[in-house]
C-alpha positions, 0 to 999 in steps of 0.5 A: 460572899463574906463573914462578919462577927457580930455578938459572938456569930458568923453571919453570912452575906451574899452579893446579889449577882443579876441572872442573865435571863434567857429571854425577860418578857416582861423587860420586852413588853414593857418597852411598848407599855404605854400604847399596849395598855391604852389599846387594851382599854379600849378593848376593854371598854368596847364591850367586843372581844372576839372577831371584832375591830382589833381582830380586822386591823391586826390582819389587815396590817400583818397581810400588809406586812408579809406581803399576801392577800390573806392573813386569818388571826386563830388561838394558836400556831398549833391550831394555824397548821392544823388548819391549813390541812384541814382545809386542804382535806375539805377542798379534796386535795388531801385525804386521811392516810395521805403523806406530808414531808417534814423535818426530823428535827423540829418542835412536835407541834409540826407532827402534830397538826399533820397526825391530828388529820389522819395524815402520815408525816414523813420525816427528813433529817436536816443539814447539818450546817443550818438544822432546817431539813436538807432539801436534797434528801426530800425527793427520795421520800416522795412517793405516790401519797406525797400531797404536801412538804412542811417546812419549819424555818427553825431557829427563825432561818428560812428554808427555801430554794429554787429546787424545793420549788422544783420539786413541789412543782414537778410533783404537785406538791403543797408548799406549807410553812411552819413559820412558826419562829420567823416572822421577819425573815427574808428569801430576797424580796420574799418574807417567810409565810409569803414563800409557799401556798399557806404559812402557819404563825405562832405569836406564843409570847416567847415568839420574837412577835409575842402576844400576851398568851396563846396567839396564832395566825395563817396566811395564804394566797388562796381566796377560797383557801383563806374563806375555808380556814376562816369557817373551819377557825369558827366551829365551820361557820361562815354564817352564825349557827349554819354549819357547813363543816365540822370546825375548830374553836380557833379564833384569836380574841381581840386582846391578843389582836391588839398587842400584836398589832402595837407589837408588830410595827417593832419587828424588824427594828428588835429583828436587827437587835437579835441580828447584832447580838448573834453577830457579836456571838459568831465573831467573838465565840472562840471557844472549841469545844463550840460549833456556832451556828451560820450566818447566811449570807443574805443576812436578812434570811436569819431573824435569830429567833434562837441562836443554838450552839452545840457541844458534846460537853451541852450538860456540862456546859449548861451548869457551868453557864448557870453557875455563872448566872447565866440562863440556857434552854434547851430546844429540843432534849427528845426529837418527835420521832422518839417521843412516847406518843409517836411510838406507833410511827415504829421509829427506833434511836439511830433512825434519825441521826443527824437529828438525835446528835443535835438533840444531844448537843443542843444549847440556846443562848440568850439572844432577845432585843434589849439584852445589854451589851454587856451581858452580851460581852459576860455571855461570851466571855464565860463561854470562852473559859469553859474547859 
């Protein structure tokens, strides 16, 4: 800024400096204008808005994509898990009181669907290296009322292994995926929502699939499995006004369906933008002060959904990259366990912590295709002079 006289007073005048967006939707979407804004149109103008022809495409192509029989569209990814379980209580496979595994460190939207059934979580730290729960730890939680391990691929990195497959198998576990952050993502051939018995999806539209509001969907390999989520999604009906089970209003309308269908032949191409970008970060971060997170070694394993440093100095860091213009979050300030609404779970600070440190020191960075190399470059040299 500067000061000029004019009559006698200082005027003040600031340089514009362009904040660095932590993620600009609106920068994301546009680049699909023209064919997001004819199919919604055409929706528009057909007179359908639920459960109709872009409903039926975007399923059919997103099935197509993971790789499974069965893609189901719902309101949400919240709802997508609430499901899954749901439906396993309606086939007798679970019941209210049962157990399912899942991480300590993950969104509550994964403890959520699991309490919302009368089902206990059951929750695991995570590897200090990838943040994704550490599957050795999960056989020493199972006990007699274990019914399922939930995984979320957190930050969009896929937690699979053979021993986890082991495991569901020796046990006669249900594998569900939170796949919440991963669409794209590879465990060799396999996509992540194609790797365990059911997968719930989030299209919410900060997603690397975004829709333009609340989106989800469920896939699985199941055709009974798949009919009953599909009914429950519907108020538990299959034929209109025959109710066979008490339901959710869950269904994904047909404007949503449509962007997410123009939105999902782009995936793997701003996957790979998001795999650039974290490459430029772990190769020219020098700063240390800063644990970087990892690069798998099958890189296709990663879709960088969030790319998350950690630092005990995150809060000071935080205002310093703000005060440089550029954009952080933090995912997440409070883990599940700690949270007022699961104060019933009897879980104390120091309980989980692996998951509370990274709660502490947590740090997103940008990291969104069409982000320019230069704010890239601007990212990473700030970093780097932070003392």
């Amino acid at each position: 800024m500067f000061l000029h006289m004019k009559s006698g007073l200082a005027i003040r005048q600031n340089f514009y400096v362009r904040m660095i967006k932590f993620l600009d939707l609106q920068q994301v979407n546009l680049k699909h204008a023209p064919e997001i804004e004819s199919r919604l149109l055409n929706v528009f103008r057909s007179g359908w808005y639920l459960l109709g022809e872009q409903n039926q495409i975007f399923e059919n192509n997103l099935k197509a994509y993971i790789g499974v029989p069965h893609a189901i569209g719902v309101a949400n990814g919240l709802d997508a898990l609430r499901l899954i379980l749901k439906a396993y209580i309606e086939l007798g496979v679970m019941k209210p009181g049962d157990e399912v595994i899942v991480p300590a460190n993950t969104y509550i939207a994964s403890l959520l669907a699991i309490t919302d059934n009368g089902l206990i979580p059951v929750l695991v730290e995570p590897d200090e290296n990838t943040c994704n729960i550490d599957i050795q730890q999960i056989e020493a939680n199972i006990t007699s009322r274990t019914k399922a391990i939930m995984i979320v691929h957190l930050y969009g990195r896929i937690v699979f292994d053979e021993m986890l497959k082991e495991l569901c198998q020796k046990y006669q576990l249900k594998l569900i995926e939170d796949n919440a952050q991963a669409i794209g993502a590879r465990y060799g051939n396999i996509r992540s929502g194609a790797l365990g018995d059911a997968a719930g999806f989030s299209f919410y539209p900060g997603k690397n699939l975004g829709a333009l509001g609340d989106a989800g969907a469920v896939t699985c390999h199941d055709d009974e499995l798949a009919t009953l989520i599909r009914a429950l999604a519907n108020y538990g009906s299959s034929k209109k006004y025959i109710n066979d089970y008490t339901g959710l209003n869950s269904r994904l309308d047909e404007l949503q369906a449509a962007v997410l269908d123009v939105k999902l032949k782009f995936i793997d191409d701003e996957n790979a933008q998001r795999r650039q970008i974290a490459k430029r970060y772990l190769s020219e971060i020098k700063n240390e002060e800063i644990l970087l997170p990892q690069m798998p070694v099958n890189e296709d394993e990663h879709v960088w959904h969030l790319f998350v440093i950690r630092s005990k100095k995150r809060n000071q860091l935080q205002q310093y990259l703000t005060d440089h213009q550029i954009q952080t979050l933090i995912h997440y300030p409070l883990p599940p366990h700690l949270q007022k609404a699961y104060e019933y779970l009897n879980k104390k600070p120091g309980d989980y912590p692996i998951t509370e440190q990274m709660a502490e020191t947590c740090l997103s960075l940008p990291i969104w295709p069409g982000l320019t190399d230069a704010d890239v470059a601007k990212v990473i040299q700030v970093i780097n002079d932070f003392k």
